[in-house]
C-alpha positions as CSV (number, residue, x, y, z in Angstrom):
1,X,94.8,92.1,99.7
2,X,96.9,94.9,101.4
3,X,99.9,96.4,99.0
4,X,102.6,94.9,101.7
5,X,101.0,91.6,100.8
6,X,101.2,91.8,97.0
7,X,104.8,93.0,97.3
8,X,105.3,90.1,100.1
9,X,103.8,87.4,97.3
10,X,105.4,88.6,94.7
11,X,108.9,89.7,95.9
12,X,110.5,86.6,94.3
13,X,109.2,87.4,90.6
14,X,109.7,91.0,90.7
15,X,113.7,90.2,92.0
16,X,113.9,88.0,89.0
17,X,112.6,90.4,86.6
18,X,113.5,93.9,86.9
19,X,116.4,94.5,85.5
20,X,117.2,98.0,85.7
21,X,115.7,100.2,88.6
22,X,116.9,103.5,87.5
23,X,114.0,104.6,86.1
24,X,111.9,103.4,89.0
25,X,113.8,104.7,92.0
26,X,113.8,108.1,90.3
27,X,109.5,108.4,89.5
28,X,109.8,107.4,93.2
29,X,112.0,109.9,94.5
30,X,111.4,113.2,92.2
31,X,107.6,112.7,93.4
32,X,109.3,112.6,96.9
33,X,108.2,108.6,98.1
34,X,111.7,108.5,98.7
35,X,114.1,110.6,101.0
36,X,117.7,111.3,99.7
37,X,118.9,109.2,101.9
38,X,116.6,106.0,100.4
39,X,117.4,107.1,96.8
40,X,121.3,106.8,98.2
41,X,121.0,103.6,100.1
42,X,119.0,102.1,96.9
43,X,122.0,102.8,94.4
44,X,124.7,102.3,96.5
45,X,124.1,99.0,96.0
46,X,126.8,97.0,94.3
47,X,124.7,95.0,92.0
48,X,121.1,95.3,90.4
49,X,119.7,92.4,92.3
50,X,120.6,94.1,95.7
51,X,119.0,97.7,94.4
52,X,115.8,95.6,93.3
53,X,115.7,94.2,96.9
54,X,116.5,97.1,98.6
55,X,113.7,99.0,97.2
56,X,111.6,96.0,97.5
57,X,112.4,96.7,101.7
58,X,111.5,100.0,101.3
59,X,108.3,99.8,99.2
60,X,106.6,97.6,102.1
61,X,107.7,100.8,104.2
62,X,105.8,103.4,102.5
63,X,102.0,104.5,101.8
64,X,99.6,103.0,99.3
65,X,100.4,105.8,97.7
66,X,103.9,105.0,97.4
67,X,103.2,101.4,96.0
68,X,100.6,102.7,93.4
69,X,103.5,105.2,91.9
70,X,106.1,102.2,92.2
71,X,103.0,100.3,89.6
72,X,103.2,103.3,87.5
73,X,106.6,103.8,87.3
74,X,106.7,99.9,86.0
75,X,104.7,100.8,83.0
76,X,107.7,102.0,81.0
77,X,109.7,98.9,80.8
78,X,107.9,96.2,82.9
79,X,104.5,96.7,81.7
80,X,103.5,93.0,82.9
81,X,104.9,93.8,86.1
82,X,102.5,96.2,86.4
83,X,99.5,94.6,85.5
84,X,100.7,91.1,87.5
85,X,100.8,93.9,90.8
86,X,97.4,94.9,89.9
87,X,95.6,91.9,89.4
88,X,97.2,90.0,92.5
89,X,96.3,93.0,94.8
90,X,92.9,93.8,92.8
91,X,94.1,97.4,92.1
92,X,92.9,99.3,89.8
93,X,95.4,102.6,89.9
94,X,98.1,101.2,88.6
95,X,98.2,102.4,85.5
């Protein structure tokens, strides 16, 4: 299963349970899978659930590459997250 499909699938749950994207959206951006401009757009958002969909948009944008960092970056808080990505998309650079 492609990365676009595993973020696709799983959009819903990952909406629901990340909290706090801080830490995600800036993995993503100092290792440059995000322009300025995305790392704006994500936290100009007004409220958390709009940043998590918002980089959720942009994700499905971006290279395999892009995603497996966005599975790294959840190991620090959303471990599970992580490993739900994984299994569902039969990765195994994740961690």
């Amino acid at each position: 299963m492609s990365f676009h499909e595993v973020l696709h699938r799983n959009r819903r749950v990952l909406l629901e349970e990340i909290e706090d994207t801080t830490f995600i959206v800036e993995v993503l951006y100092t290792n440059k899978f995000l322009s300025k401009r995305q790392y704006q757009e994500i936290n100009a958002q007004p409220i958390q659930w709009y940043k998590t969909a918002k980089l959720i948009d942009i994700l499905s944008h971006l290279n395999e590459d892009g995603f497996l960092c966005f599975c790294h970056s959840l190991q620090e808080e959303y471990k599970w997250l992580s490993e739900l990505l994984e299994k569902d998309g039969h990765f195994s650079s994740c961690k």
